[in-house]
Predicted model as a PDB file, atoms N, CA, C, CB and O in Angstrom, pLDDT in the B-factor column:
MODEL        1                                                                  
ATOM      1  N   UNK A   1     -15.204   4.139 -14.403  1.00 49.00           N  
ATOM      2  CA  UNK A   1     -15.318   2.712 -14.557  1.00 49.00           C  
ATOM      3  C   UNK A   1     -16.633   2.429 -15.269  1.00 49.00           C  
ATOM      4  CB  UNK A   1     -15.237   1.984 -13.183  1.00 49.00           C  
ATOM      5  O   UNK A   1     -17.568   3.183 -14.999  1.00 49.00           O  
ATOM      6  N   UNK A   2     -16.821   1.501 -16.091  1.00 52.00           N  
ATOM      7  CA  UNK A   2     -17.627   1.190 -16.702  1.00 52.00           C  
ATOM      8  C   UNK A   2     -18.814   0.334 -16.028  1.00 52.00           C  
ATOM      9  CB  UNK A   2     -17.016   0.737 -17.601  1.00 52.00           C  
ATOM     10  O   UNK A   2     -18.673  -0.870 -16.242  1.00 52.00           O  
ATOM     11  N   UNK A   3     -19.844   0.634 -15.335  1.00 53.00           N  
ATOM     12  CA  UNK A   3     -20.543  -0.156 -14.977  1.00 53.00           C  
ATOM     13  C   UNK A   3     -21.095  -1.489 -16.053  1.00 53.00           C  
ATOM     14  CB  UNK A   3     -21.415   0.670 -14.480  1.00 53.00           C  
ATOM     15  O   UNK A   3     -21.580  -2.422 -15.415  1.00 53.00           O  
ATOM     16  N   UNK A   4     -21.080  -1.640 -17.265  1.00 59.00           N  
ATOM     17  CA  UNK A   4     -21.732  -2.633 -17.977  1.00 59.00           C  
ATOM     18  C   UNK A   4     -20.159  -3.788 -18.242  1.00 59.00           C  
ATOM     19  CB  UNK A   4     -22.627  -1.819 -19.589  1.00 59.00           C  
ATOM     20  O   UNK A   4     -20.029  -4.724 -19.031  1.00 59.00           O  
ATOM     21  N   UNK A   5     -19.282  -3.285 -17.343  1.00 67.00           N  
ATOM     22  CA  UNK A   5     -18.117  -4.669 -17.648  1.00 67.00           C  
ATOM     23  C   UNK A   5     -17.896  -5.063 -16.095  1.00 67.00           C  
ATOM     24  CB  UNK A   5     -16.252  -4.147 -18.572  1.00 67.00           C  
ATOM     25  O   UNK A   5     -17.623  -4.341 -15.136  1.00 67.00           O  
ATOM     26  N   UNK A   6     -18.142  -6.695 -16.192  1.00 69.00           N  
ATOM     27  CA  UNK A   6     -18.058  -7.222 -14.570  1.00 69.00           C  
ATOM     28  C   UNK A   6     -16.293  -7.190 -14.490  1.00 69.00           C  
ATOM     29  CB  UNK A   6     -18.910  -9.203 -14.235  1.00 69.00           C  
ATOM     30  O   UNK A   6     -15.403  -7.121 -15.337  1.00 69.00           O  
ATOM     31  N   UNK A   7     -16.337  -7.285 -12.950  1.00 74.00           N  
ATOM     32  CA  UNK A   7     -15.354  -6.970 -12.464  1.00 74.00           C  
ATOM     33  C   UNK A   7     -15.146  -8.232 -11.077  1.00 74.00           C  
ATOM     34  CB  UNK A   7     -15.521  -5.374 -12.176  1.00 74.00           C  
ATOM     35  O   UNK A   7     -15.894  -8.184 -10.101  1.00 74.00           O  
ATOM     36  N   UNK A   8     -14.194  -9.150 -11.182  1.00 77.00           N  
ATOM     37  CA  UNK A   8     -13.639 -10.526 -10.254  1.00 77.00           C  
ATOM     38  C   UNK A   8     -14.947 -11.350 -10.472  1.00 77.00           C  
ATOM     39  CB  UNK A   8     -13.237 -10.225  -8.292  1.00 77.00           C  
ATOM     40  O   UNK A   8     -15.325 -12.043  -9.527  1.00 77.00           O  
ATOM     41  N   UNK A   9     -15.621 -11.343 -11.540  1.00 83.00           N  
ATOM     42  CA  UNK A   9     -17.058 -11.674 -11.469  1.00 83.00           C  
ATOM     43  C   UNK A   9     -18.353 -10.835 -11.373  1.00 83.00           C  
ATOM     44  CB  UNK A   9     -17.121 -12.343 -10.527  1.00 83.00           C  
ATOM     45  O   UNK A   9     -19.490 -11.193 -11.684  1.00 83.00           O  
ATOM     46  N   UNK A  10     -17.967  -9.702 -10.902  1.00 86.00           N  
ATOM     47  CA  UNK A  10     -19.501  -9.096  -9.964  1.00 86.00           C  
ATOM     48  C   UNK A  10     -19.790  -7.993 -11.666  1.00 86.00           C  
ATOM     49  CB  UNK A  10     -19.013  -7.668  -7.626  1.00 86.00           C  
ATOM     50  O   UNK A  10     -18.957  -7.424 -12.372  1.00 86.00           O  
ATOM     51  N   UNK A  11     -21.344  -8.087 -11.797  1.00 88.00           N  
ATOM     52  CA  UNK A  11     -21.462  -6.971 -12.678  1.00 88.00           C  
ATOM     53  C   UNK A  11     -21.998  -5.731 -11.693  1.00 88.00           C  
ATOM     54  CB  UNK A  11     -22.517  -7.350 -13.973  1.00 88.00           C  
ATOM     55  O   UNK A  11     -21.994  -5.697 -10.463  1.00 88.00           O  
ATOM     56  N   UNK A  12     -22.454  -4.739 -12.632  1.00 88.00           N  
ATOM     57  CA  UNK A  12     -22.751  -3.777 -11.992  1.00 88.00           C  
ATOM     58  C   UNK A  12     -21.794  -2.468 -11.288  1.00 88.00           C  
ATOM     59  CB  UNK A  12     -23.345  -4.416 -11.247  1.00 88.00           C  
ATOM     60  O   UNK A  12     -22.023  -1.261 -11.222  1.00 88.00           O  
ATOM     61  N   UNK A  13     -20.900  -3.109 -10.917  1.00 89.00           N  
ATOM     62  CA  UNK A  13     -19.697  -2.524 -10.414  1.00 89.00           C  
ATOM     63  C   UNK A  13     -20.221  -0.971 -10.474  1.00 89.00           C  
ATOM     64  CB  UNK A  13     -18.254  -2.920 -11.364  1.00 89.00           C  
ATOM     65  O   UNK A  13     -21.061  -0.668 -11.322  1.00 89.00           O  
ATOM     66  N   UNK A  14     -19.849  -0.257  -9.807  1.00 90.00           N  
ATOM     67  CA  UNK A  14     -19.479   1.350  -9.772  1.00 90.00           C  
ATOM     68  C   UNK A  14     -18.577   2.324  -8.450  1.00 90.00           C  
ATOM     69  CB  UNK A  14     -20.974   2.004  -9.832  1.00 90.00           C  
ATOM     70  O   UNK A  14     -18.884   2.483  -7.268  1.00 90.00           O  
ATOM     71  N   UNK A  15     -17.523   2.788  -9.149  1.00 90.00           N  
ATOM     72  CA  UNK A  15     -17.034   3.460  -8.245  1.00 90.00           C  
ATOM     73  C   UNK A  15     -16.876   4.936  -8.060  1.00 90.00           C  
ATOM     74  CB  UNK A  15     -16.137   3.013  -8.191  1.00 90.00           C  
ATOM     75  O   UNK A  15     -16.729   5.815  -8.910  1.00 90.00           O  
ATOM     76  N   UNK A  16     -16.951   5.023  -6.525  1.00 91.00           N  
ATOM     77  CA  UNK A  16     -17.923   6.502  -6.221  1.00 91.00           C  
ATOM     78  C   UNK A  16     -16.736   7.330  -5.731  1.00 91.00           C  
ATOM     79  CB  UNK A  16     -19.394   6.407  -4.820  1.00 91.00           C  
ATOM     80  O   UNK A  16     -16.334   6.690  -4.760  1.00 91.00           O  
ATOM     81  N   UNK A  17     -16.055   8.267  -5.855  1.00 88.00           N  
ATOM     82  CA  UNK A  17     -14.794   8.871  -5.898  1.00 88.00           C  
ATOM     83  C   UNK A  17     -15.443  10.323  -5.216  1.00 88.00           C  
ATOM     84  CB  UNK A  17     -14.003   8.913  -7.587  1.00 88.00           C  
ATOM     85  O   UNK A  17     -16.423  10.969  -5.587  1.00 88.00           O  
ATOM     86  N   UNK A  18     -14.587  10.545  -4.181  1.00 84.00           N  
ATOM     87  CA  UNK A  18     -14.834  11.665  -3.499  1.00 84.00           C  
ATOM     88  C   UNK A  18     -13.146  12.282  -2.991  1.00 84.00           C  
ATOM     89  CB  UNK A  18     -15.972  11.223  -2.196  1.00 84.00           C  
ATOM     90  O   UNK A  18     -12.100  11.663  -2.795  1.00 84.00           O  
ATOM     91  N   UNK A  19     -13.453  13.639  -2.910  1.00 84.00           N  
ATOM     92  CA  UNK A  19     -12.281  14.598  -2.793  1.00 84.00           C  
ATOM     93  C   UNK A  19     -11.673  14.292  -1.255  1.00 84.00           C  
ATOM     94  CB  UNK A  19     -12.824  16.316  -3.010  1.00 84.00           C  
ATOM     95  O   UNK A  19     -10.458  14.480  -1.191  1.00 84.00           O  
ATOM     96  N   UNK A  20     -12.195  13.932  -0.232  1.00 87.00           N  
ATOM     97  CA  UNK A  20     -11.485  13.733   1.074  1.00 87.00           C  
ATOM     98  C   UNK A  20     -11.533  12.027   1.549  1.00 87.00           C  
ATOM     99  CB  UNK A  20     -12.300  14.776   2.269  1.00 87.00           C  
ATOM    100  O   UNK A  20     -11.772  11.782   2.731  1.00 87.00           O  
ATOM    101  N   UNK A  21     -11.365  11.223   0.865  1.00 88.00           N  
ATOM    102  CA  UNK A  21     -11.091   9.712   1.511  1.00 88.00           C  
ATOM    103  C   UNK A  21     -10.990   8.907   0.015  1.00 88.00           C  
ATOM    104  CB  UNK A  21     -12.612   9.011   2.727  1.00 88.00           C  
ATOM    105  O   UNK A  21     -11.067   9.507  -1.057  1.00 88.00           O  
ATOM    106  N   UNK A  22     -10.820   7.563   0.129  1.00 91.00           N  
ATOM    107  CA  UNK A  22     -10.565   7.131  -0.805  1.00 91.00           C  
ATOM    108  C   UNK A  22     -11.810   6.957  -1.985  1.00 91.00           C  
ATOM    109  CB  UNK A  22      -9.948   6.127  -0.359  1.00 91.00           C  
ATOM    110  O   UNK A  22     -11.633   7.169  -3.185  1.00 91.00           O  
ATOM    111  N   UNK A  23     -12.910   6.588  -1.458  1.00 91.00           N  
ATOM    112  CA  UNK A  23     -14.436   6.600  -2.304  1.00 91.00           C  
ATOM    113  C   UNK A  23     -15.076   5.005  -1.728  1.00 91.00           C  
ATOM    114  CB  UNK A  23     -14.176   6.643  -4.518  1.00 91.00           C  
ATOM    115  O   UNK A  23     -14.754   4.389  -0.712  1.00 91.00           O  
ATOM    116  N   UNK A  24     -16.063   4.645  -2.776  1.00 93.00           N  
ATOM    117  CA  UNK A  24     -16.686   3.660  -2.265  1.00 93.00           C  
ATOM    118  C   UNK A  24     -16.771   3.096  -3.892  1.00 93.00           C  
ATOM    119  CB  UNK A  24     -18.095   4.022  -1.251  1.00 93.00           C  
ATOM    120  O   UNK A  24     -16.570   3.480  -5.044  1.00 93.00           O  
ATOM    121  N   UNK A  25     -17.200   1.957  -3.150  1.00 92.00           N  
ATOM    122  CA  UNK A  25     -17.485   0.538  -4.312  1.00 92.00           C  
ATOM    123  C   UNK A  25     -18.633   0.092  -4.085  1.00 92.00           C  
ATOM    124  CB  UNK A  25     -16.536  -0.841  -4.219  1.00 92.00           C  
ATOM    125  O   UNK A  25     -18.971  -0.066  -2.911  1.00 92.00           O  
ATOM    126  N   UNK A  26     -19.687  -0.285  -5.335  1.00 91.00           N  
ATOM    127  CA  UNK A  26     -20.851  -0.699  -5.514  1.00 91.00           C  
ATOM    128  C   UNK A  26     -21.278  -1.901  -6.592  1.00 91.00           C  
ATOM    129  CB  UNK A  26     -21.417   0.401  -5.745  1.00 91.00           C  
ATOM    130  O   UNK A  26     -20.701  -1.918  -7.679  1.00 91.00           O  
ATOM    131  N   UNK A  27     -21.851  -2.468  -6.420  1.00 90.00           N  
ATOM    132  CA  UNK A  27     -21.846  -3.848  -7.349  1.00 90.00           C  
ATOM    133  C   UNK A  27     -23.216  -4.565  -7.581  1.00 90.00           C  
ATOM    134  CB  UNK A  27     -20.901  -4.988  -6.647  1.00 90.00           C  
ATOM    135  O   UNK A  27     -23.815  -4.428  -6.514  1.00 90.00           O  
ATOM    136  N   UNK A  28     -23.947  -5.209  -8.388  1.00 90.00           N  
ATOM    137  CA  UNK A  28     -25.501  -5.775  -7.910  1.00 90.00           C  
ATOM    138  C   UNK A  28     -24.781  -6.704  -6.876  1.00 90.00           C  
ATOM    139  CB  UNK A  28     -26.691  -6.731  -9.277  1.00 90.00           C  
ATOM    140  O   UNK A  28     -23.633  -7.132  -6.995  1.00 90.00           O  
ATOM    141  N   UNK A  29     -25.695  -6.958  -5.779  1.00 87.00           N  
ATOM    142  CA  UNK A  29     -25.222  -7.704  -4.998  1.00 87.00           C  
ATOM    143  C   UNK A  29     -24.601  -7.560  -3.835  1.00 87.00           C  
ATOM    144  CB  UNK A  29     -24.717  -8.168  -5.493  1.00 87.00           C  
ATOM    145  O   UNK A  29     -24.600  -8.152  -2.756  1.00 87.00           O  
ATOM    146  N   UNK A  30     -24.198  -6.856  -4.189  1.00 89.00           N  
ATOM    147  CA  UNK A  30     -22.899  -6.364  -2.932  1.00 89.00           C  
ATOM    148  C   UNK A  30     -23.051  -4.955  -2.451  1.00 89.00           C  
ATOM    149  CB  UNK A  30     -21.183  -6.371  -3.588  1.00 89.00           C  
ATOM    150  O   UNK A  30     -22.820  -3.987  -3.175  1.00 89.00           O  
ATOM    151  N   UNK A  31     -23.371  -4.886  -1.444  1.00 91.00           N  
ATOM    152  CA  UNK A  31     -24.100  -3.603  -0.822  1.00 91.00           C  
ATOM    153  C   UNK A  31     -22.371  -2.297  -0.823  1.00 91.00           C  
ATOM    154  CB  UNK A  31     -24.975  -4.206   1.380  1.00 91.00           C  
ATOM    155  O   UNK A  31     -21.166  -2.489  -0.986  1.00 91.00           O  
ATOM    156  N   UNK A  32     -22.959  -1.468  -0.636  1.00 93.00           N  
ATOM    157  CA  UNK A  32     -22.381  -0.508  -0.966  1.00 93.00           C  
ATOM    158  C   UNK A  32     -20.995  -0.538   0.138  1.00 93.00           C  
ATOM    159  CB  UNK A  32     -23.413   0.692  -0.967  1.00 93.00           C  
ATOM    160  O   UNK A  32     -21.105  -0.978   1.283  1.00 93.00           O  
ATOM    161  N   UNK A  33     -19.784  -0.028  -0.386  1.00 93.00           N  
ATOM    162  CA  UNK A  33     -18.725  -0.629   0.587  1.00 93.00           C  
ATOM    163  C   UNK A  33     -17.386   0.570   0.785  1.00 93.00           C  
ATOM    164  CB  UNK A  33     -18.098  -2.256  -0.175  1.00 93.00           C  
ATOM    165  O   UNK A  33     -17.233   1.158  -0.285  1.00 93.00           O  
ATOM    166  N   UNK A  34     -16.737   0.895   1.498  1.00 93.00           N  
ATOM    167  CA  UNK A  34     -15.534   2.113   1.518  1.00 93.00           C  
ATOM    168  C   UNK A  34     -14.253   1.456   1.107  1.00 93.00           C  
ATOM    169  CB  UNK A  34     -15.259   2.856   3.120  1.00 93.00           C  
ATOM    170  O   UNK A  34     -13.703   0.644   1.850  1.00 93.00           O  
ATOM    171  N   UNK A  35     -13.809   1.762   0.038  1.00 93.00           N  
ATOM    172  CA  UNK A  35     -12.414   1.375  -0.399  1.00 93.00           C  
ATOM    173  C   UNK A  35     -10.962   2.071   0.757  1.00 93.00           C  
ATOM    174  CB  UNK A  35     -12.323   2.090  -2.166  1.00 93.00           C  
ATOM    175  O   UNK A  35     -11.136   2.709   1.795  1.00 93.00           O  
ATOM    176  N   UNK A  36     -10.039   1.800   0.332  1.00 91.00           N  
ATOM    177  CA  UNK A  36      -8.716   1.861   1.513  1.00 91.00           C  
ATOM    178  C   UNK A  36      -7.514   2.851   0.383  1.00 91.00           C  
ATOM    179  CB  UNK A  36      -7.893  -0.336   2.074  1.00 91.00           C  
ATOM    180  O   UNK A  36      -7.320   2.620  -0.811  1.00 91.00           O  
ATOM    181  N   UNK A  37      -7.147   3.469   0.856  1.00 87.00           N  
ATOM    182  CA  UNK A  37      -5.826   4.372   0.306  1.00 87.00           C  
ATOM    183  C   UNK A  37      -4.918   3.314   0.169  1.00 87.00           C  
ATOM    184  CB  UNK A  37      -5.157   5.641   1.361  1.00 87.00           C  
ATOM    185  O   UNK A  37      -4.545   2.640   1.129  1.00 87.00           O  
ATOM    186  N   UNK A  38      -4.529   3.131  -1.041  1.00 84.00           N  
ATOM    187  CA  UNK A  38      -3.576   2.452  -1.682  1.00 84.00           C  
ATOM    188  C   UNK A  38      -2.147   2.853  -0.781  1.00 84.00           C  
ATOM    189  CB  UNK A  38      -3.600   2.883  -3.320  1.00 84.00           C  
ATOM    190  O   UNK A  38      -1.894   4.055  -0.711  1.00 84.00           O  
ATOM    191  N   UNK A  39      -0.943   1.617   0.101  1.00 83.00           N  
ATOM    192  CA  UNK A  39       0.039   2.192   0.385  1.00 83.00           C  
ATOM    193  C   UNK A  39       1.057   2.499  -0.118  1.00 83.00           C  
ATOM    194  CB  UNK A  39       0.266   1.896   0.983  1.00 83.00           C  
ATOM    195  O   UNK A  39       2.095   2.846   0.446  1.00 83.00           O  
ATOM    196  N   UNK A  40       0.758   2.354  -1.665  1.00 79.00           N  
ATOM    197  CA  UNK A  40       1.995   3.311  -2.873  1.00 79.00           C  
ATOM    198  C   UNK A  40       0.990   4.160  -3.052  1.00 79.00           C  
ATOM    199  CB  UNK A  40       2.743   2.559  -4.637  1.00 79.00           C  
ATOM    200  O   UNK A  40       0.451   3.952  -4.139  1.00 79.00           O  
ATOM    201  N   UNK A  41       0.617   4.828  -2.590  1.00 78.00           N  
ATOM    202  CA  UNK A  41      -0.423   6.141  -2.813  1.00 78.00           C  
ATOM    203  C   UNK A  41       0.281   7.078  -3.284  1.00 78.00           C  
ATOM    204  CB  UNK A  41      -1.156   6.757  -1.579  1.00 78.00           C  
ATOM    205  O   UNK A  41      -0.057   7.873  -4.161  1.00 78.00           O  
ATOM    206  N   UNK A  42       1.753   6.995  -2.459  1.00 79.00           N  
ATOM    207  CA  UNK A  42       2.880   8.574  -2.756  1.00 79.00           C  
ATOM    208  C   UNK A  42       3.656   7.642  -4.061  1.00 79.00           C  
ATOM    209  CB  UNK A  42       4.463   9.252  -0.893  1.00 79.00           C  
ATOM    210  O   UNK A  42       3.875   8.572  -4.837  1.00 79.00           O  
ATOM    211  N   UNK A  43       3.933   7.003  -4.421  1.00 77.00           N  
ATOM    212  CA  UNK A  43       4.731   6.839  -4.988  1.00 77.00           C  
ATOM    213  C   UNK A  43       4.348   6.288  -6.953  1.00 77.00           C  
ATOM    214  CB  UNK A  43       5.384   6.004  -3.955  1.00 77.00           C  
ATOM    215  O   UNK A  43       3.363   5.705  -7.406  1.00 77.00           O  
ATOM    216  N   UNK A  44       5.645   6.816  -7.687  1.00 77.00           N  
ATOM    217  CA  UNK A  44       4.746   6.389  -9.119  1.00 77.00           C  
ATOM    218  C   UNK A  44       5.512   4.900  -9.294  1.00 77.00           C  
ATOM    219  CB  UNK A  44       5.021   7.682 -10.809  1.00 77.00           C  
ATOM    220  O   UNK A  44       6.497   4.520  -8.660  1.00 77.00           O  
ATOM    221  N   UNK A  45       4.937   4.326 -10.109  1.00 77.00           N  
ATOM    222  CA  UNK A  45       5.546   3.057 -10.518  1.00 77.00           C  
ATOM    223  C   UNK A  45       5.821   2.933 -11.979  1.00 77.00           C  
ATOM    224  CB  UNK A  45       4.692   1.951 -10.121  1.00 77.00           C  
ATOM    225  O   UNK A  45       4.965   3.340 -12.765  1.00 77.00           O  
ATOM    226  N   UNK A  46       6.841   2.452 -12.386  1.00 79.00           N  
ATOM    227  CA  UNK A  46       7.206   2.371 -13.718  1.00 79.00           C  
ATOM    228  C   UNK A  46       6.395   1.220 -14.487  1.00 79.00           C  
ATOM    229  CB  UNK A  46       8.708   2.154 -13.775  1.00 79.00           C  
ATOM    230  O   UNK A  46       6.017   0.210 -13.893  1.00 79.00           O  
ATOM    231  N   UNK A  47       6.202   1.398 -15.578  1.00 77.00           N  
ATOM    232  CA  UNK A  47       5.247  -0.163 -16.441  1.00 77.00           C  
ATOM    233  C   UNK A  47       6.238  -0.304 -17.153  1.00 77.00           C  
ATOM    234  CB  UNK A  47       3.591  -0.079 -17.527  1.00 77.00           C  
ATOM    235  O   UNK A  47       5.886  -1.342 -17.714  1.00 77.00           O  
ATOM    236  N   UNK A  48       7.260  -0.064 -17.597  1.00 78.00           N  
ATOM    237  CA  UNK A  48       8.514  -0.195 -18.442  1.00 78.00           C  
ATOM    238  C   UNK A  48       9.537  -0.461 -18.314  1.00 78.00           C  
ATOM    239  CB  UNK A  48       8.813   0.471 -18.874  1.00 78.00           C  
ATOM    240  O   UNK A  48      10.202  -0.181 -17.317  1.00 78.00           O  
ATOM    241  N   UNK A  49       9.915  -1.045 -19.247  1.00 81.00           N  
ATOM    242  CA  UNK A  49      11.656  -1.096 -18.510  1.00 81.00           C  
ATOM    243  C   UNK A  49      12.697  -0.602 -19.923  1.00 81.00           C  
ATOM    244  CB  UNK A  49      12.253  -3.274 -17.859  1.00 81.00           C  
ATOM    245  O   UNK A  49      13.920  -0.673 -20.048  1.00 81.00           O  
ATOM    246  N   UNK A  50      11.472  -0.014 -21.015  1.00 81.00           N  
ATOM    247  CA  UNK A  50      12.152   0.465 -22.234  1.00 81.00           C  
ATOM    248  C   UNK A  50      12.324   1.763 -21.738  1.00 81.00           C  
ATOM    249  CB  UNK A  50      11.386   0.355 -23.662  1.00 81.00           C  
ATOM    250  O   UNK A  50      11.369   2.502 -21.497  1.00 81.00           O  
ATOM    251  N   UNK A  51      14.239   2.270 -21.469  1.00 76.00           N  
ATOM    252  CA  UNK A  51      13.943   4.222 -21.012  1.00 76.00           C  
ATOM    253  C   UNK A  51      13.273   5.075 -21.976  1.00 76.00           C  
ATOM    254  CB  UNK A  51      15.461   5.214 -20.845  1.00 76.00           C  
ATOM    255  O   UNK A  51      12.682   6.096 -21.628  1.00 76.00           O  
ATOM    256  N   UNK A  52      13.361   4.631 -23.336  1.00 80.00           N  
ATOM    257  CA  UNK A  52      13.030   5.612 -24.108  1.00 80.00           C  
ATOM    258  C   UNK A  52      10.698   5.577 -24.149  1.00 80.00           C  
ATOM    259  CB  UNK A  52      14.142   5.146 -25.864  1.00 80.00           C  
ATOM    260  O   UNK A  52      10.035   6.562 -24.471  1.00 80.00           O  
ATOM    261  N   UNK A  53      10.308   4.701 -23.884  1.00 78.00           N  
ATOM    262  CA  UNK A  53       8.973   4.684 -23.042  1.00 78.00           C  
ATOM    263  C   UNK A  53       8.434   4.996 -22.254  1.00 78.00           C  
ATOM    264  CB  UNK A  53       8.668   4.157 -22.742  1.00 78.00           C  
ATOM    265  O   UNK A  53       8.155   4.061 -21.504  1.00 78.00           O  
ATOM    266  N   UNK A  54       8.019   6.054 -21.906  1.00 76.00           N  
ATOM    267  CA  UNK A  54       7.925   6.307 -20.572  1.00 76.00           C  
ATOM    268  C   UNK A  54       6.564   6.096 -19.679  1.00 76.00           C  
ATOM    269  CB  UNK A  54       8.311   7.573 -20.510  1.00 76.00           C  
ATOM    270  O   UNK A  54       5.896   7.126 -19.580  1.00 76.00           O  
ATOM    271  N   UNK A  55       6.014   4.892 -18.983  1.00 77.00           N  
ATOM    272  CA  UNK A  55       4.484   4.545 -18.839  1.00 77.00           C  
ATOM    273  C   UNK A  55       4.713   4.457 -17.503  1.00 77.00           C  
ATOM    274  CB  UNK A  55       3.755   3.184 -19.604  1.00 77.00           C  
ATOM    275  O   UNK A  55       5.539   3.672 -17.037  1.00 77.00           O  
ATOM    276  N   UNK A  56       4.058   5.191 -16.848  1.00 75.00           N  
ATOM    277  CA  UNK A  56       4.111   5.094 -15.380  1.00 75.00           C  
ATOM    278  C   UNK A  56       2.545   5.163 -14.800  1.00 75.00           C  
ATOM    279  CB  UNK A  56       5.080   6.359 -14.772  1.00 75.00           C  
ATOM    280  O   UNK A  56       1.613   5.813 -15.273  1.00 75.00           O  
ATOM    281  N   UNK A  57       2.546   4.302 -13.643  1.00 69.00           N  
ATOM    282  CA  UNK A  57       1.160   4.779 -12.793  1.00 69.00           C  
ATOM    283  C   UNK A  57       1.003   5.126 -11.486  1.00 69.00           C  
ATOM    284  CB  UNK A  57       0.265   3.884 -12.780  1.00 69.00           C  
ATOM    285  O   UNK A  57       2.009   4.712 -10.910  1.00 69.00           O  
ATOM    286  N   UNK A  58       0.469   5.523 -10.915  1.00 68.00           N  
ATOM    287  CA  UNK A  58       0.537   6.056  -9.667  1.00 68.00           C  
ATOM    288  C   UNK A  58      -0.717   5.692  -8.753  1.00 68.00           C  
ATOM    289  CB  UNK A  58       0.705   7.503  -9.827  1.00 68.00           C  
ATOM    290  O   UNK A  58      -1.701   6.432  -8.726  1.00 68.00           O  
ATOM    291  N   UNK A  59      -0.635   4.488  -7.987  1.00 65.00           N  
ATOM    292  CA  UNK A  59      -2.193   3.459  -7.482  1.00 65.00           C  
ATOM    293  C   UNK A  59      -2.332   5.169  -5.906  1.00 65.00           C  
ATOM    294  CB  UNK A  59      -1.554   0.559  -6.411  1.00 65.00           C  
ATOM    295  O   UNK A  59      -1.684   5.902  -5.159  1.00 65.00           O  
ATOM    296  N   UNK A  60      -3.662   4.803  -6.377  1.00 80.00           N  
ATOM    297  CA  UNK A  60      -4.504   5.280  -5.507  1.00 80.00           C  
ATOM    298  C   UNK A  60      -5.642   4.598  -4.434  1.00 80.00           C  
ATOM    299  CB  UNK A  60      -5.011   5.969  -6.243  1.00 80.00           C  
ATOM    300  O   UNK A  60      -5.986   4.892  -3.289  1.00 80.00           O  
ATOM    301  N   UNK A  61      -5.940   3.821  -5.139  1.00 85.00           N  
ATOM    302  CA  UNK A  61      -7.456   3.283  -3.989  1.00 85.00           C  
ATOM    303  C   UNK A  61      -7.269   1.758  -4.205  1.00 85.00           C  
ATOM    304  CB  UNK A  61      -9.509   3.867  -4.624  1.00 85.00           C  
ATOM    305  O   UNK A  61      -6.895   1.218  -5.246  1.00 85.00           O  
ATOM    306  N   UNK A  62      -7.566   1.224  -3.151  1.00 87.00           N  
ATOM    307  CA  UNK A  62      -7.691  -0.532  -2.947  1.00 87.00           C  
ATOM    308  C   UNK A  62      -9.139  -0.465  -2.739  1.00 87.00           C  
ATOM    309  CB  UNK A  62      -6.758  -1.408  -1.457  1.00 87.00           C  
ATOM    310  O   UNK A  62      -9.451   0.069  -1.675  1.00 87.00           O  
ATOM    311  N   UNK A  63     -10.247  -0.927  -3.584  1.00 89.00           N  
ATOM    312  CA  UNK A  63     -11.329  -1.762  -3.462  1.00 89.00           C  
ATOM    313  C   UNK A  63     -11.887  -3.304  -3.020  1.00 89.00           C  
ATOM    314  CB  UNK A  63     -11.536  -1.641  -4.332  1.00 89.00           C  
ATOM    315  O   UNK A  63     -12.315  -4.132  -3.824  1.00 89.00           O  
ATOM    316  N   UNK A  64     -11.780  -3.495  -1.529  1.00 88.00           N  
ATOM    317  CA  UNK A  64     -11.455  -5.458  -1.758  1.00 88.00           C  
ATOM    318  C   UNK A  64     -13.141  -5.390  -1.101  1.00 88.00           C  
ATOM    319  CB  UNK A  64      -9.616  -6.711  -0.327  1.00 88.00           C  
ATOM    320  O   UNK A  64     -13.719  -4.981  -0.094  1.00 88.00           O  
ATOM    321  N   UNK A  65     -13.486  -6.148  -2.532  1.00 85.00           N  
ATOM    322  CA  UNK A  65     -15.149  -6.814  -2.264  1.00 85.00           C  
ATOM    323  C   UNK A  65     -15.424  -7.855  -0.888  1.00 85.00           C  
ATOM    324  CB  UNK A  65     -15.572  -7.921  -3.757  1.00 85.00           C  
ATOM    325  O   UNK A  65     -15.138  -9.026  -0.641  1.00 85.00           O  
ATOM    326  N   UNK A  66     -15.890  -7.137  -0.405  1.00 84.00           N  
ATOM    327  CA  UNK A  66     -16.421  -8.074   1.073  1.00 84.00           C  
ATOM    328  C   UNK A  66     -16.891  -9.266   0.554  1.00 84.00           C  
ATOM    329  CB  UNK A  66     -17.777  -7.395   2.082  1.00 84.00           C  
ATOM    330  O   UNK A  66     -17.291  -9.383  -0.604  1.00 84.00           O  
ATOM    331  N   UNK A  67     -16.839 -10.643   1.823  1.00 79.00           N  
ATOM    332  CA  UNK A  67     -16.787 -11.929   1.556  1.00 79.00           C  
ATOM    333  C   UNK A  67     -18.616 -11.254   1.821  1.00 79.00           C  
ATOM    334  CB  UNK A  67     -15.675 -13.300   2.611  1.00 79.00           C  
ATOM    335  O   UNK A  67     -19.124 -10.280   2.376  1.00 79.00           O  
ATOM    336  N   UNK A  68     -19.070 -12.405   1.079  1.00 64.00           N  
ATOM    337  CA  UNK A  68     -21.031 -12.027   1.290  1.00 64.00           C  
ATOM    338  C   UNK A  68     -21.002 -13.136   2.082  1.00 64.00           C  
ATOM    339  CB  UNK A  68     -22.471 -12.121  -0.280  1.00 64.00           C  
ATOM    340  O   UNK A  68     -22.033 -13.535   2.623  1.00 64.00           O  
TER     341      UNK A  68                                                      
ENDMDL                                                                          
END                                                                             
């Protein structure tokens, strides 16, 4: 993620990705925070509905910025 593009508003943004939980979220402002396992975690999702296209994604992590 690009820290120099704001994100719902907040700049600074950075996300911290680790091999056993989902990771953490960081922002100016907004103290450092643990994101949540996405519950389509197992599953892929289609972006298409052209068959011969094939764009799929597969969500992993929910980041929801705490109320300050």
């Amino acid at each position: 993620m690009d820290p120099g593009k704001d994100i719902w508003g907040y700049s600074g943004c950075r996300y911290i990705g680790v091999d056993d939980n989902p990771g953490q979220l960081e922002c100016d402002d907004v103290p450092i925070f643990q994101c949540d396992e996405d519950p389509q975690s197992s599953e892929q999702i289609s972006c298409s509905d052209d068959p011969m296209l094939l764009i799929e994604i597969v969500p992993r992590v929910i980041c929801t910025i705490p109320a300050t």
